[in-house]
matplotlib code that plots the C-alpha trace (Angstrom):
import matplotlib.pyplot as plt

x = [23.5, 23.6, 21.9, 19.4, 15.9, 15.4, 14.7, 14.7, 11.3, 8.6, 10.4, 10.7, 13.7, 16.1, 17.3, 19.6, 20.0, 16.7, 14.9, 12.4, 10.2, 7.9, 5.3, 1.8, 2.1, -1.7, -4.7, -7.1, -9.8, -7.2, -6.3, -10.1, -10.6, -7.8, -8.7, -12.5, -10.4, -8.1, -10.9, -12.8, -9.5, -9.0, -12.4, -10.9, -11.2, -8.2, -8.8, -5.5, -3.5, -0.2, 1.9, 3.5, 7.3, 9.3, 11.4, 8.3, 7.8, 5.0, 5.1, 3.0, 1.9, -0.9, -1.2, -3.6, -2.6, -3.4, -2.7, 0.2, -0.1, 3.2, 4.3, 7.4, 9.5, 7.7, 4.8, 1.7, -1.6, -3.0, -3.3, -1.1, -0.6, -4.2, -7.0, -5.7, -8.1, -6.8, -5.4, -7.8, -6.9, -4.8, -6.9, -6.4, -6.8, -4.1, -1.7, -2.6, -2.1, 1.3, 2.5, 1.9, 3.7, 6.6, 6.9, 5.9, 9.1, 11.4, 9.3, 8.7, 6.8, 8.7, 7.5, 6.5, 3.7, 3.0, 0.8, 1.3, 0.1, 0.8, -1.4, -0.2, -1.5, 0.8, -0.8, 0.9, 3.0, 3.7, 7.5, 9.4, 13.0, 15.5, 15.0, 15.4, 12.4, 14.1, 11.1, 10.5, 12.1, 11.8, 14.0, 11.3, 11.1, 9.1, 6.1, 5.2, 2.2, 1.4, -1.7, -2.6, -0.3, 3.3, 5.9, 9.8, 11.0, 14.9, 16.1, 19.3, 21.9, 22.4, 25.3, 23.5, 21.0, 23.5, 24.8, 24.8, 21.1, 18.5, 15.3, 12.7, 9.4, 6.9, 3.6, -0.1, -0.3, 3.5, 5.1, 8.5, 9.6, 12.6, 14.8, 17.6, 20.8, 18.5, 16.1, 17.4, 18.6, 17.9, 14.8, 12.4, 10.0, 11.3, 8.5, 5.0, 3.9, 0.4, -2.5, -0.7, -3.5, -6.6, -9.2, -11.8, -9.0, -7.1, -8.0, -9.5, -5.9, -2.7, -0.8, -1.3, 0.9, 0.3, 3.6, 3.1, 5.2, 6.4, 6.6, 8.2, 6.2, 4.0, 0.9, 3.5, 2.2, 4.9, 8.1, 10.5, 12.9, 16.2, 19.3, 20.2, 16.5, 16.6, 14.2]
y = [-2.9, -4.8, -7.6, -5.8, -5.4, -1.9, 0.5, 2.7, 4.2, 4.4, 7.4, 6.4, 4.9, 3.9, 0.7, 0.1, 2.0, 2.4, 0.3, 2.6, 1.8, 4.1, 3.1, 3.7, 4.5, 3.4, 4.8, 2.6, 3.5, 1.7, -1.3, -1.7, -1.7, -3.5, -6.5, -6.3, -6.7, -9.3, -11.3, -10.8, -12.0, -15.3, -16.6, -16.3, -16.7, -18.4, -19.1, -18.7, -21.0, -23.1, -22.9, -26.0, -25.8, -27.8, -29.9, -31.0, -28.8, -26.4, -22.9, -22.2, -18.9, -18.8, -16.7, -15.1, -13.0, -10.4, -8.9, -12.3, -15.6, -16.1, -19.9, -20.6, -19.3, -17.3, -15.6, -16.3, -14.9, -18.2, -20.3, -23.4, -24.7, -24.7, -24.6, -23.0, -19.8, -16.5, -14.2, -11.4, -8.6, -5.7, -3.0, 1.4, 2.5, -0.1, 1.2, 4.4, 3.1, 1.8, 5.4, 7.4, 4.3, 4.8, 9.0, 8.4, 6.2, 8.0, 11.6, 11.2, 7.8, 8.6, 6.0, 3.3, 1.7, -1.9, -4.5, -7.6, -8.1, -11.4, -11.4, -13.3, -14.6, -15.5, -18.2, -18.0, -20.7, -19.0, -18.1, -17.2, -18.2, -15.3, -14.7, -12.6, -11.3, -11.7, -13.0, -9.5, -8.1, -4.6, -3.4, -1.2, -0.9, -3.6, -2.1, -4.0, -3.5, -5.3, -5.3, -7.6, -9.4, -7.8, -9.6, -10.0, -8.8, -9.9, -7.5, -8.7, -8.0, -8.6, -11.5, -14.4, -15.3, -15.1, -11.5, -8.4, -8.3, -5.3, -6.8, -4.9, -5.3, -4.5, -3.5, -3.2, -0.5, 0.1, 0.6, -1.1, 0.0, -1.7, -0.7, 1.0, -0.9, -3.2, -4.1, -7.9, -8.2, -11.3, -10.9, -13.0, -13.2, -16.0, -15.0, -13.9, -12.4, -13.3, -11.4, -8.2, -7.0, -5.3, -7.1, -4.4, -3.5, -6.4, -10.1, -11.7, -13.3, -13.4, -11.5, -10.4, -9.0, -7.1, -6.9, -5.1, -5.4, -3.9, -7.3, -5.6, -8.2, -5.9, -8.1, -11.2, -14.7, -15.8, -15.8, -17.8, -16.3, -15.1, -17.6, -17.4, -16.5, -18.2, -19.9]
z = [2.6, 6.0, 7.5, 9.8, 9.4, 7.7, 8.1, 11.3, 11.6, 8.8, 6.5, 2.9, 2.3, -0.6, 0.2, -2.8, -5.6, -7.5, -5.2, -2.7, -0.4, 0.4, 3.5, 4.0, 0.5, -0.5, 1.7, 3.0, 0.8, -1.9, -0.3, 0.1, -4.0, -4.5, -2.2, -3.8, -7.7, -6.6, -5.4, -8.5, -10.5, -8.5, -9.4, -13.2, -16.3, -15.1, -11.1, -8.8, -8.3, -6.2, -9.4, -10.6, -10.9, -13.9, -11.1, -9.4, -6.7, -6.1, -4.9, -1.6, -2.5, -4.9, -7.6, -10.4, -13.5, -15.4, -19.1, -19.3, -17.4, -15.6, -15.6, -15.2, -17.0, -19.3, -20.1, -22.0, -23.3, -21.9, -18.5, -20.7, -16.8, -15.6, -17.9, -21.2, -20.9, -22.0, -19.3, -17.9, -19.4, -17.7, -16.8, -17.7, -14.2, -12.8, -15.6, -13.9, -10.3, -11.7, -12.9, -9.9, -8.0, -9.8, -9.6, -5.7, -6.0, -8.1, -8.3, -12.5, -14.1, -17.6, -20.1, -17.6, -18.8, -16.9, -18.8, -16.6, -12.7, -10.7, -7.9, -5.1, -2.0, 1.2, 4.3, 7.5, 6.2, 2.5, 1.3, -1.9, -2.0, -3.5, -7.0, -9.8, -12.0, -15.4, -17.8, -18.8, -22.5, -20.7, -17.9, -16.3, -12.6, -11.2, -8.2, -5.9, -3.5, -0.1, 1.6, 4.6, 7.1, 7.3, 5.7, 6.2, 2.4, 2.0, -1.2, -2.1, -5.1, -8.8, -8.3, -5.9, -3.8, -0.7, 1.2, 1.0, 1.3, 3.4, 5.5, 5.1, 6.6, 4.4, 6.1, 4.7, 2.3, 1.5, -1.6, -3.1, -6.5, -7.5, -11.0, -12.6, -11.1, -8.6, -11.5, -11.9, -8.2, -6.2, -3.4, -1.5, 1.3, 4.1, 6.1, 6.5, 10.4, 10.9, 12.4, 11.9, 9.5, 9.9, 8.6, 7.9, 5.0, 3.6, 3.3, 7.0, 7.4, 5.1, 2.8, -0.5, -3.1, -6.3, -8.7, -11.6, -14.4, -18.2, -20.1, -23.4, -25.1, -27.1, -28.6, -29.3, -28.2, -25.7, -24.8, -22.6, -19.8, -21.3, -20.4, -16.4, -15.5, -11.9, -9.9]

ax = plt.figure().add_subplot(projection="3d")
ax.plot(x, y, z, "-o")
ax.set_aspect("equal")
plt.show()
């Protein structure tokens, strides 16, 4: 992997192993539905949210949940960190939309069967440091979906949050699936480029950003990040 913003032209691309991005992956017709749901979601049961971190700090993206509430570092059937309300649930048809994300990435969906969403929203000003996803029991591909403002994606590796990492600039409508050997690598979003959306398709301004994941929780209760989950 090298330092450069990736990749040259708009081909799909494998930009480590098992992580693909594919662009202009959903139509316009899509992004449309799935802005009209996500602002369904944020109104609630549980309304989104700049989530609170244990250390003090708070995120500036904001973000809903679906199927688990996300709060660091677990997950949970309810908002614990907002208003305690169970989770909306995780819809059929965006299992569905998670499948044929995953074959469009890796050309078969096998057993992938997502049950949690985090929903977030990116301002102008919005970033997420270099992380690892790691609250999950399963090691299922992570999808994640951008619709909006372009954003600068970092993808980095399993080890640390420094180098080797790819830049990838992740336009409205494209696709990243990350998993097999990338699954638990480090990744981030240092910056968001705004008024590069069209507004008659995503949100007016901004970025947002539909994850969907396969918890492995089954119909448990809760359950905390494993040891070495990072920030």
């Amino acid at each position: 992997m090298t330092d450069a913003l990736f990749p040259l032209g708009r081909g799909r691309a494998e930009v480590a192993p098992g992580a693909v991005h594919v662009p202009g992956w959903l139509s316009r017709r899509r992004q449309r539905e799935l802005v009209e749901s996500c602002r369904a979601w944020a109104v609630g049961p549980v309304p989104i949210r700049h989530t609170a971190l244990p250390g003090g700090g708070v995120m500036s993206v904001r973000t809903v949940c679906l199927g688990w509430h996300w709060l660091p570092y677990r997950y949970s059937r309810t908002a614990d960190d907002v208003n305690g309300a169970p989770v909306a649930p995780f819809p059929d048809w965006l299992v569905g939309l998670g499948r044929e994300a995953v074959a469009a990435a890796y050309g078969d969906a096998g057993s992938y069967r997502p049950d949690a969403a985090l929903v977030n929203f990116y301002d102008g000003d919005a970033r997420m440091g270099m992380h690892q996803d790691r609250e999950e029991r399963s090691s299922a591909p992570v999808v994640s979906l951008s619709i909006g403002d372009a954003c600068l994606f970092r993808f980095g590796n399993t080890r640390g949050r420094g180098r080797p990492y790819a830049d990838v600039r992740l336009e409205s409508g494209d696709l990243f699936v990350f998993g097999g050997p990338s699954r638990f690598a480090y990744h981030g979003v240092p910056k968001v480029y705004p008024g590069t959306g069209d507004p008659s398709v995503g949100p007016r301004t901004g970025r947002l950003n539909i994850t969907l994941r396969e918890t492995g929780l089954g119909g448990g209760g809760a359950a905390s990040a494993p040891p070495g989950g990072a920030a």
